[in-house]
N, C-alpha and C positions, 0 to 999 in steps of 0.2 A: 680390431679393425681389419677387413678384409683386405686385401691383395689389391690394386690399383691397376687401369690397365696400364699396359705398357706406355711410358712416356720417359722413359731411360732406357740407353744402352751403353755399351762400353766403348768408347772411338778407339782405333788405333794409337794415339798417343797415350794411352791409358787415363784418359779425362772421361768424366763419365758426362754426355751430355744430358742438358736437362729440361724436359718441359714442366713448367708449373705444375703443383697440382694443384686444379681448382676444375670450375666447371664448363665444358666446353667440347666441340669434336676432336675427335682422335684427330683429325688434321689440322688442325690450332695446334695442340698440343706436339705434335711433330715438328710444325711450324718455327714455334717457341724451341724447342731443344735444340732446333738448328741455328738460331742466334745466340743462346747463350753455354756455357762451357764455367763449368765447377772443380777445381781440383780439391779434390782432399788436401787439406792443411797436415803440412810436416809433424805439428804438436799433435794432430788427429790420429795419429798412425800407430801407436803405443798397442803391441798386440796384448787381449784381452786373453783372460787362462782359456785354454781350449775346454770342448764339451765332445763328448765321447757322442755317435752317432746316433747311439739307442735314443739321445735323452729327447729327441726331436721327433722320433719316427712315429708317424700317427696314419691310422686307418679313416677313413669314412666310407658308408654303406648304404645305396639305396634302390630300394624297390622301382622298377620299371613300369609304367604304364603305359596304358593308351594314347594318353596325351602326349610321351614323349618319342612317337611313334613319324618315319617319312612315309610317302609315297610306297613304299615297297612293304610295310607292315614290319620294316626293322625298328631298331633307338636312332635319332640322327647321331651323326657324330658331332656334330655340337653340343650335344647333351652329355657326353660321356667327358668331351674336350672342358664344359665349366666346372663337372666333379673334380678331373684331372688339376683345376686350378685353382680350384677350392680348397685341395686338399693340400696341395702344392702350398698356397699361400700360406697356409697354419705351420708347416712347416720351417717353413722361411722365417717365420715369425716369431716360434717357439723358437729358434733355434738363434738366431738373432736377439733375443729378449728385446720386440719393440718390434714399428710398422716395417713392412716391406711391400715392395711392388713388382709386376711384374715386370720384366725389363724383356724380355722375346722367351717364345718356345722353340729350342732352339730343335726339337725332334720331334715325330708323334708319328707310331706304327701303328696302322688299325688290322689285328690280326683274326680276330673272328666278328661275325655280325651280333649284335646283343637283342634278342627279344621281350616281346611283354611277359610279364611276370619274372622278369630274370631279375636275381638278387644282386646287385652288382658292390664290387670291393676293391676301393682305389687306395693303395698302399704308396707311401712316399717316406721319402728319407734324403737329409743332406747327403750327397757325394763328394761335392768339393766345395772350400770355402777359401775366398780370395780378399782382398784387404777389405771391399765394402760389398762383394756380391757372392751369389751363391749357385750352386745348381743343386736340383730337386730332380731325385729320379721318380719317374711313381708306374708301380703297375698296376695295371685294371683287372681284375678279375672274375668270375660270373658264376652262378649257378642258380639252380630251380630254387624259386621262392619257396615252396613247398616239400622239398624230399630234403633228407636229411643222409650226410653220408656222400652224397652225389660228387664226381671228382670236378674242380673247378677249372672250368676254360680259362686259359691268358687272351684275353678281348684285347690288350693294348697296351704298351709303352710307353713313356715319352719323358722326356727332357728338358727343363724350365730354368730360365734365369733371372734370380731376385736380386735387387737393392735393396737394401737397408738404406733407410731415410727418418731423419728425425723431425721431430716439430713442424720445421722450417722449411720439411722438403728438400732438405740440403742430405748427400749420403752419409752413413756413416757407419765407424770400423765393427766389423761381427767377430765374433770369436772364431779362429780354426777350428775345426771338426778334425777329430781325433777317430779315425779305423779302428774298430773291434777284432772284428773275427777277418781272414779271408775274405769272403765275400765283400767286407766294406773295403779294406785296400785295394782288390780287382775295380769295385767302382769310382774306386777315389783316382788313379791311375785312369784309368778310360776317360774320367769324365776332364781331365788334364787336356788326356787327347782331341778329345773336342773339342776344347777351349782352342788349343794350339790351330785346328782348323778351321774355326770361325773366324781367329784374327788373318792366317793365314788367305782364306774366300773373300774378307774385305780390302785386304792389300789389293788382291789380284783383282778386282773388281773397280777399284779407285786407278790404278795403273790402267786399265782398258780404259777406264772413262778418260783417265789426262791423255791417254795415247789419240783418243776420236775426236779432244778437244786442240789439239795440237795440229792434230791432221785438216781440220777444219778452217 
């Protein structure tokens, strides 16, 4: 089952709101997660044996076209943004053993342009895993569909937040991810820090809004 768009995020309270999942616009579904609020049940919470980072990390790989071409004779970056969540979502999923969703991107660097015929290679892997959500780093990568040997461009970055959801739509506990080498503990650490600054950008952005609603 593929990745869902976003219809969950994490509130400050640590309640995960929730819009149905069923069929409907992305503004229904907003809609819905703003009236209802799910906590993870205390008996839910029982943490699962961790999974070491490799067991999850997965590649996907695809040839660039015509078709996926803007205005300028580059790739949109939409088209690099659905690989990016494509691959993102398998991850979340292996890694989770079961559905997940997207729940926001919480990053995305576009660092060089991707053209036609470029080979493109979106690499992803858990970085942090939290009682029901996760983050997915994945880099993009590029080279000549045709030459072999050629050194590959970094086309792109970015940073994704899954839920794990069962049957019902309801969330539910993932296993911790367990760092390997270096590399995985620098990202498991980083991606901490981001976390601490999203909740941190919603406080401070809920505090403006009561401050203008007060003032009013």
């Amino acid at each position: 089952m593929r990745s869902s768009g976003a219809g969950w995020w994490l509130a400050m309270d640590g309640t995960l709101r929730r819009a149905r999942l069923r069929r409907g616009t992305h503004a229904a579904a907003v809609a819905d997660a703003r009236r209802s609020v799910d906590r993870v049940q205390p008996s839910e919470l029982a943490r699962q044996p961790g999974r070491p980072t490799s067991a999850a990390r997965t590649s996907l790989s695809r040839i660039m076209t015509a078709l996926d071409t803007n205005l300028l004779g580059t790739v949109h970056g939409g088209v690099v943004m659905k690989l990016v969540d494509e691959v993102a979502g398998a991850v979340a999923q292996r890694h989770s053993g079961g559905s997940a969703v997207t729940a926001s991107m919480d990053e995305m660097d576009f660092l060089e342009p991707v053209r036609v015929g470029d080979l493109v290679h979106a690499h992803a892997q858990v970085n942090w895993a939290g009682r029901t959500s996760m983050e997915v780093g994945v880099q993009v990568l590029s080279e000549p569909w045709n030459e072999a040997g050629v050194p590959r461009a970094r086309v792109a970055t970015a940073y994704l937040v899954f839920v794990a959801v069962d049957a019902d739509g309801r969330p539910r506990v993932v296993p911790p991810v367990l760092p390997e080498t270096e590399e995985d503990r620098r990202r498991f650490a980083e991606a901490g820090i981001r976390r601490t600054h999203r909740l941190a950008r919603r406080e401070a952005i809920r505090a403006s809004r009561r401050a203008d609603a007060a003032a009013t």
